[in-house]
DRENKOL-302954 format. One record per residue: residue number from 1; x, y, z of N, C-alpha, C, O, CB in turn. Coordinates in nm, 3 decimals, decimal comma. Glycine has a CB too. Layout:
residues N
R  resi      n_x      n_y      n_z     ca_x     ca_y     ca_z      c_x      c_y      c_z      o_x      o_y      o_z     cb_x     cb_y     cb_z
R   NUM        X        Y        Z        X        Y        Z        X        Y        Z        X        Y        Z        X        Y        Z
...
//
This chain:
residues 82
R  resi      n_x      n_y      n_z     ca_x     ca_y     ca_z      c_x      c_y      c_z      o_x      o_y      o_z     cb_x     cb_y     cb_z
R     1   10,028   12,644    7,358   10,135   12,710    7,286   10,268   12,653    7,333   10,300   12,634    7,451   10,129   12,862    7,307
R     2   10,348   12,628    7,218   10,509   12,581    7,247   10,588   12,671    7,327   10,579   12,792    7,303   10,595   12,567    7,114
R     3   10,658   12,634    7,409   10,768   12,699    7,494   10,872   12,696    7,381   10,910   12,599    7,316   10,816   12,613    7,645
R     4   10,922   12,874    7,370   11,085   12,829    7,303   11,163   12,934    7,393   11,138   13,029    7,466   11,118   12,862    7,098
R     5   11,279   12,859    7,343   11,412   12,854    7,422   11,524   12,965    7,331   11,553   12,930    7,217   11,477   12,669    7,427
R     6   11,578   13,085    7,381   11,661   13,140    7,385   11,797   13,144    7,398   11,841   13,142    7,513   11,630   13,172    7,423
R     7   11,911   13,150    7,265   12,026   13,065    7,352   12,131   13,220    7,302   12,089   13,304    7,222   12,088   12,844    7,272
R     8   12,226   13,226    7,347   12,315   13,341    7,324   12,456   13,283    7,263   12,555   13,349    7,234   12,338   13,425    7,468
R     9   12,438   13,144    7,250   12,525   13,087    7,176   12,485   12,912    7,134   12,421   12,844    7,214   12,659   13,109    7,260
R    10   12,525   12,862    7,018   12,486   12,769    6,974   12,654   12,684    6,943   12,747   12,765    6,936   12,378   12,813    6,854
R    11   12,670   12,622    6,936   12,785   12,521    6,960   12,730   12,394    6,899   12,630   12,337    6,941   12,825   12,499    7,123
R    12   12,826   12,344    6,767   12,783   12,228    6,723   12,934   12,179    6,729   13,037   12,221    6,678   12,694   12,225    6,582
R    13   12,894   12,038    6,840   13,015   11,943    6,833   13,039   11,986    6,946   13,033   12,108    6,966   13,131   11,947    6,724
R    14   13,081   11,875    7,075   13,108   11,862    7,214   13,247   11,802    7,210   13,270   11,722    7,301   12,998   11,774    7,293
R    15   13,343   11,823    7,125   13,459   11,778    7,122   13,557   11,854    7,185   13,513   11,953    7,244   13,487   11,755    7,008
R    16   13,658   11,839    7,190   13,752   11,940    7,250   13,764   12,046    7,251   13,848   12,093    7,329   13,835   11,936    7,233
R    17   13,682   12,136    7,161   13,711   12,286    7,132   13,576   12,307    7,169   13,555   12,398    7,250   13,763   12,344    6,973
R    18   13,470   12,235    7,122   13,333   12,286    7,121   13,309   12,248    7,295   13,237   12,327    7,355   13,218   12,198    6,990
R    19   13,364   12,133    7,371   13,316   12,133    7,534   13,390   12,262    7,571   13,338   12,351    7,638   13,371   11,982    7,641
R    20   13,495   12,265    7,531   13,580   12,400    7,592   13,472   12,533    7,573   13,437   12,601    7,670   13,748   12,433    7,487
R    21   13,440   12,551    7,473   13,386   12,685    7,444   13,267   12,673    7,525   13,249   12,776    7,590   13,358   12,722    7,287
R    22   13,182   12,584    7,544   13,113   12,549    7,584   13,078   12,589    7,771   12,980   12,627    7,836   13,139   12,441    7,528
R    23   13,226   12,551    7,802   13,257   12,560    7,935   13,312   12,680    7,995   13,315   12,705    8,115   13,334   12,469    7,959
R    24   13,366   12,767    7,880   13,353   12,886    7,913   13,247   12,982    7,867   13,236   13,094    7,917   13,452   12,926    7,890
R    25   13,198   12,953    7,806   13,059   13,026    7,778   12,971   13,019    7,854   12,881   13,098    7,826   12,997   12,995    7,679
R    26   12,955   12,962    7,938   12,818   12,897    8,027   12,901   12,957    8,164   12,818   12,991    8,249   12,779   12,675    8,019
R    27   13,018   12,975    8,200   13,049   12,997    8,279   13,124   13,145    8,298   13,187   13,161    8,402   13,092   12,900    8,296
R    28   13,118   13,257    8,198   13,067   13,381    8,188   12,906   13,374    8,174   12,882   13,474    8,107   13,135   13,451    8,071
R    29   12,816   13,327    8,194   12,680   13,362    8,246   12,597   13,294    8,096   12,499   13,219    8,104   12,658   13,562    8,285
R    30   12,639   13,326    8,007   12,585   13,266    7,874   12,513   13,158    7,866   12,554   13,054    7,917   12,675   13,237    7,794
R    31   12,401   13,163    7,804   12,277   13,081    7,778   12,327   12,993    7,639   12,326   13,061    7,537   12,126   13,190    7,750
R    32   12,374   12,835    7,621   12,411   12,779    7,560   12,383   12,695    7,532   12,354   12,625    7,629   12,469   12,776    7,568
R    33   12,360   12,613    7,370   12,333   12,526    7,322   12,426   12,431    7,269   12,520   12,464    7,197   12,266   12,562    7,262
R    34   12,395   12,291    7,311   12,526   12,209    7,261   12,488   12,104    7,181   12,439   12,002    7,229   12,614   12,147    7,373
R    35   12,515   12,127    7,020   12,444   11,988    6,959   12,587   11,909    6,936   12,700   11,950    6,910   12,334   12,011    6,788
R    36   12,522   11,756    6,960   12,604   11,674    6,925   12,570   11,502    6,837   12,503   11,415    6,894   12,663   11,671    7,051
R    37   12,614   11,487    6,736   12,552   11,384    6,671   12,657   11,270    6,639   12,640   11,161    6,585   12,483   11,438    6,548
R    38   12,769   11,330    6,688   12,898   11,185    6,681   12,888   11,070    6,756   12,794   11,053    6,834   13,045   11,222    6,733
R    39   12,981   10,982    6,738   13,041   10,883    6,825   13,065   10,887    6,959   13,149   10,973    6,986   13,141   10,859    6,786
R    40   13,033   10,842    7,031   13,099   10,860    7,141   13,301   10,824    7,184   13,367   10,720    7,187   13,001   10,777    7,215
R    41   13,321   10,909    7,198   13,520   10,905    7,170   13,545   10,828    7,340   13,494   10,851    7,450   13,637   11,146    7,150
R    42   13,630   10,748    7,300   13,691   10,725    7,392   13,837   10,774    7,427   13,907   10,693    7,367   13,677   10,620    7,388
R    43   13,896   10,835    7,472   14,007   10,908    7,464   14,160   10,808    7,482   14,262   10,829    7,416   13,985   11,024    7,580
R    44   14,146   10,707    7,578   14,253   10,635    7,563   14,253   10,527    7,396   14,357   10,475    7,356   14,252   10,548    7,711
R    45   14,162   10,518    7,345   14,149   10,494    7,189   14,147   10,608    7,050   14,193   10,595    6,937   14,020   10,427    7,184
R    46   14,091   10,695    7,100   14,054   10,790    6,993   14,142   10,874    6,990   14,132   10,922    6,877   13,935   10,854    7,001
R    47   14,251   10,943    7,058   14,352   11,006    7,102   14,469   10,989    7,138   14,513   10,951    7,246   14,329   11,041    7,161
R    48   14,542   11,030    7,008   14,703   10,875    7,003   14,777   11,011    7,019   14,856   10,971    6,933   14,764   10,731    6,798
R    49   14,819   11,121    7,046   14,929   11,244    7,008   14,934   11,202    7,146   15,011   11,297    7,139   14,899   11,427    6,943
R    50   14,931   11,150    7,285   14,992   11,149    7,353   15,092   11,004    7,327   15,192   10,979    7,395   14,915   11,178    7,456
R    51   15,063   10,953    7,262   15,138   10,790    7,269   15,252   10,823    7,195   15,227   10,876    7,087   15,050   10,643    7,189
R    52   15,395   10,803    7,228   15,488   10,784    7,149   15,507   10,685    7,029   15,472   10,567    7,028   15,563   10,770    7,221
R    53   15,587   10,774    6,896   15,570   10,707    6,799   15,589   10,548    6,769   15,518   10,470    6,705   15,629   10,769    6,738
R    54   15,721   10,529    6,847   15,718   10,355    6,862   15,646   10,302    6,868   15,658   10,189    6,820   15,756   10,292    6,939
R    55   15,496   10,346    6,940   15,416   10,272    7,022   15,298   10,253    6,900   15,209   10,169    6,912   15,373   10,353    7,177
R    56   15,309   10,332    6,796   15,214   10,322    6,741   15,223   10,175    6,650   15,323   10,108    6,627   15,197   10,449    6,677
R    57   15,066   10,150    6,603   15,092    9,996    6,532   15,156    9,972    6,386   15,206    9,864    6,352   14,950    9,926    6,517
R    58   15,148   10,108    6,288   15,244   10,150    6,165   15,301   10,253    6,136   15,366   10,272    6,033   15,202   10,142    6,067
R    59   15,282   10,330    6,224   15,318   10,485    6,213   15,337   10,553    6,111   15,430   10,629    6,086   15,416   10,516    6,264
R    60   15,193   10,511    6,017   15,151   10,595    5,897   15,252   10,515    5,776   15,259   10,574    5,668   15,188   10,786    5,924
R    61   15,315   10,411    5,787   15,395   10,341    5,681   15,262   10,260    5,624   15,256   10,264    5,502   15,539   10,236    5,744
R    62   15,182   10,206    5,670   15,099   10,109    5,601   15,051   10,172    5,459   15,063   10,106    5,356   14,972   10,068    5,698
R    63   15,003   10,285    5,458   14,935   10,330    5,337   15,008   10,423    5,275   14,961   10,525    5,224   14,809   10,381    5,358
R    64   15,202   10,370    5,277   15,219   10,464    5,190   15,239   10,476    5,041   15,312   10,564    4,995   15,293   10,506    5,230
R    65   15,190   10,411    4,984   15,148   10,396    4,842   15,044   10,503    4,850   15,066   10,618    4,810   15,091   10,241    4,792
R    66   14,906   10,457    4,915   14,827   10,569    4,859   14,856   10,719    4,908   14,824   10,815    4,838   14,686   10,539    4,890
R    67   14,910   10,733    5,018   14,976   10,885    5,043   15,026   10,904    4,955   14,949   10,987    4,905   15,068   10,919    5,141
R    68   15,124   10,889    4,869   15,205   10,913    4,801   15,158   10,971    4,671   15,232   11,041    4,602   15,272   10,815    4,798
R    69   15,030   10,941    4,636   14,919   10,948    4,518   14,843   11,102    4,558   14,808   11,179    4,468   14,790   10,791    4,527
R    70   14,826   11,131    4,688   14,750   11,227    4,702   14,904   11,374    4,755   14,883   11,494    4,737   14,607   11,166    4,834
R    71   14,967   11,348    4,783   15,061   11,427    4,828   15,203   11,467    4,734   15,308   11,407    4,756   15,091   11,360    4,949
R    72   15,196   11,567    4,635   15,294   11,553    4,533   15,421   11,602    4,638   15,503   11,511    4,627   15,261   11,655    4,381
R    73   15,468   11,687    4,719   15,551   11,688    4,800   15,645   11,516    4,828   15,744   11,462    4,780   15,465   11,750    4,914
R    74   15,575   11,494    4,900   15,635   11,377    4,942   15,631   11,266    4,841   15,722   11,184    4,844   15,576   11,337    5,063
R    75   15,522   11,252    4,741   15,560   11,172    4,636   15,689   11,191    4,527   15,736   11,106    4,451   15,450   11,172    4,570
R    76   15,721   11,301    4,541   15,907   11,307    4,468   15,942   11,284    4,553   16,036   11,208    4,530   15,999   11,430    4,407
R    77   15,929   11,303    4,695   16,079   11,265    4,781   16,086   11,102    4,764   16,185   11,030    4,769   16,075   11,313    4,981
R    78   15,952   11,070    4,742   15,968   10,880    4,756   16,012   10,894    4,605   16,090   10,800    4,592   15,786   10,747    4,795
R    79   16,005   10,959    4,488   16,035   10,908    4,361   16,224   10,906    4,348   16,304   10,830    4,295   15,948   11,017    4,241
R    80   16,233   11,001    4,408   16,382   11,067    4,445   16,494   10,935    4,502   16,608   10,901    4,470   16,355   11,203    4,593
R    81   16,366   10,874    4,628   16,419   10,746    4,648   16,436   10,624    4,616   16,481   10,532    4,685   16,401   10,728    4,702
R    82   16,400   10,623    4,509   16,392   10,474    4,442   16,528   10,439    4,316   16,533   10,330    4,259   16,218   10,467    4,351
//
């Protein structure tokens, strides 16, 4: 007969919110499950809100044609500008 496993919380995604919850859940006493099926993140790559904007390589200018298509807000402010 199969052994099954009991969990008092289930957690999908080991990312920043889900390791957090994770880490406090298990550490009020809680029996926890952690699925994870992503990428592995590297944080000095995958995580730019600490890098100042200069630093970035277009700072969201490259695609602004197609922003502009999905965002009617800011597509008058660019129509406004022309």
């Amino acid at each position: 007969m199969a052994a099954t496993n009991t969990y008092d919380a289930i957690i999908v995604g080991s990312g920043i919110t889900g390791g957090w919850a994770a880490k406090e859940l298990t550490e009020k006493g809680m029996n926890v499950l952690l699925l994870e099926a992503g990428r592995t993140i590297i944080p000095e790559k995958d995580y730019v809100e600490h890098v100042p904007v200069w630093e970035l390589k277009y700072r969201g200018w490259d695609k602004r044609a197609e922003r502009a298509g999905t965002q009617p807000i800011q597509r008058g402010v660019l129509l406004r500008l022309r």
